[in-house]
C-alpha positions as CSV (number, residue, x, y, z in Angstrom):
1,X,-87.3,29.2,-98.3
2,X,-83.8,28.6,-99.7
3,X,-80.8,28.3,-96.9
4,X,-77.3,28.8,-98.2
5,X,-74.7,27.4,-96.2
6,X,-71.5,29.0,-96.3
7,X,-68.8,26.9,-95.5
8,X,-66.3,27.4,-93.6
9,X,-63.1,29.1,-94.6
10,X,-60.6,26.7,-96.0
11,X,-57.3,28.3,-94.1
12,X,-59.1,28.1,-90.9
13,X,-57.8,24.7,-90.4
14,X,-54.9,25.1,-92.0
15,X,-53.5,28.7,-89.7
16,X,-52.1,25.9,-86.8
17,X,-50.5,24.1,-89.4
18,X,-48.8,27.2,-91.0
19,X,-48.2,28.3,-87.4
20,X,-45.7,25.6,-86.3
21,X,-43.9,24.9,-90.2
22,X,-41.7,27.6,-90.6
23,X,-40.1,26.7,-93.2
24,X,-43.4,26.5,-95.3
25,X,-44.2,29.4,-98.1
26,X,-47.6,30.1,-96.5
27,X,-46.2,30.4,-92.8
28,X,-43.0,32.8,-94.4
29,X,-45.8,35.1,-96.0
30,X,-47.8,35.8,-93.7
31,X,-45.1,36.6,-90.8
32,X,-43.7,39.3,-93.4
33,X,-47.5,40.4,-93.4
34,X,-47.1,40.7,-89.5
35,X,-43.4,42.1,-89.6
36,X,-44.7,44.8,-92.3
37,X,-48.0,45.5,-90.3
38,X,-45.6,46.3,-86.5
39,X,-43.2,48.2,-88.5
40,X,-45.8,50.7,-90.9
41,X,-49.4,50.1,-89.0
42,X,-50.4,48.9,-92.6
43,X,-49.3,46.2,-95.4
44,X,-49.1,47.6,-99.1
45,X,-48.7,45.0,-101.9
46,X,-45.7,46.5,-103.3
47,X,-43.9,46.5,-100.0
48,X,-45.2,42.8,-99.5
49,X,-43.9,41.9,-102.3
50,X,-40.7,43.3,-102.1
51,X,-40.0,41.9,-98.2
52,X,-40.8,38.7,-99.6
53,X,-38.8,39.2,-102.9
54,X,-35.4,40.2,-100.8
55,X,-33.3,37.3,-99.4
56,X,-30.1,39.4,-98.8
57,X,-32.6,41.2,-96.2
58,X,-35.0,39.1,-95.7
59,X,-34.2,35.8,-95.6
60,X,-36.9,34.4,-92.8
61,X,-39.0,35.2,-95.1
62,X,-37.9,34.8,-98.7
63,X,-40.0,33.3,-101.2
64,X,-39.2,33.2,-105.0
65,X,-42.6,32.2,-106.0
66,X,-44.2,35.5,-104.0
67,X,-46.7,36.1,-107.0
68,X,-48.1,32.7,-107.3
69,X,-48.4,32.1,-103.6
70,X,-49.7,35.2,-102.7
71,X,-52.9,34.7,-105.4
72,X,-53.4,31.8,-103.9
73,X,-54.4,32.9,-100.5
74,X,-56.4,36.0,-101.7
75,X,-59.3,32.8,-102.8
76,X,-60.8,30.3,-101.4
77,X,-61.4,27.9,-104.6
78,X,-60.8,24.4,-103.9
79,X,-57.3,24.2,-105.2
80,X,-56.3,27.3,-103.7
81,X,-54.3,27.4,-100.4
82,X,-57.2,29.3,-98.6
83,X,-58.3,32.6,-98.3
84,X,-56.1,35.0,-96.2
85,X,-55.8,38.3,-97.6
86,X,-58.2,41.0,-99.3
87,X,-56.6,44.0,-101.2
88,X,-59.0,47.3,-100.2
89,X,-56.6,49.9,-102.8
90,X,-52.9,49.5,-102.5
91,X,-53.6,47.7,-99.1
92,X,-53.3,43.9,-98.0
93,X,-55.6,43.3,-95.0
94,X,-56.6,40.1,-93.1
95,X,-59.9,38.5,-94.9
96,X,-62.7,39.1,-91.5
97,X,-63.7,35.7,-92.0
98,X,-60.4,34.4,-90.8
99,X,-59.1,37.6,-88.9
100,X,-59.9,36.2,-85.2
101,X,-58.5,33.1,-86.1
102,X,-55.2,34.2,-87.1
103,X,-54.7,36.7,-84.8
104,X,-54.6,33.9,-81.7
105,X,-52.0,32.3,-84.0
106,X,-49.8,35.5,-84.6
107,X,-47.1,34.8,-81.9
108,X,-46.2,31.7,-83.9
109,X,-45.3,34.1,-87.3
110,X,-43.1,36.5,-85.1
């Protein structure tokens, strides 16, 4: 019988990375995720975007090349960043597979 492996998540060893480089895109996009998630209960894209878009209000987490970025960590291809997020509707949600991961990490994006 056939046995797929399924590897493991490419941002799961990349999260304490991101965790403790602040000044990195990947660290400033997901603590607006986080900011976003305490201040609604939920994360749409168009809000996302915006946060990340607005450096007069947002400058912690201001990132020009949102777009770009943000595509990168909704796939785990291997040129990509890693997978973070999944969009279920309007609505950006931690991918389960690195969820738990993250989660222990989430002190470091507040």
């Amino acid at each position: 019988f056939n046995v797929t492996l399924v590897s493991e998540p490419k941002a799961l060893s990349k999260i304490p990375l991101w965790a403790k480089r602040k000044a990195q895109i990947n660290h400033k996009i997901i603590k607006a995720y986080f900011q976003l998630k305490d201040e609604h209960g939920s994360v749409s894209l168009e809000e996302f975007e915006k946060r990340c878009l607005d450096k007069a209000n947002h400058p912690d987490v201001f990132v020009p090349t949102f777009k770009s970025n943000y595509a990168q960590m909704k796939m785990d291809a291997p040129k990509s960043h890693g997978k973070v997020f999944e969009e279920i509707n309007d609505e950006v949600v931690l991918w389960d597979r690195i969820k738990p991961t993250l989660l222990e990490y989430e002190e470091y994006f507040k």
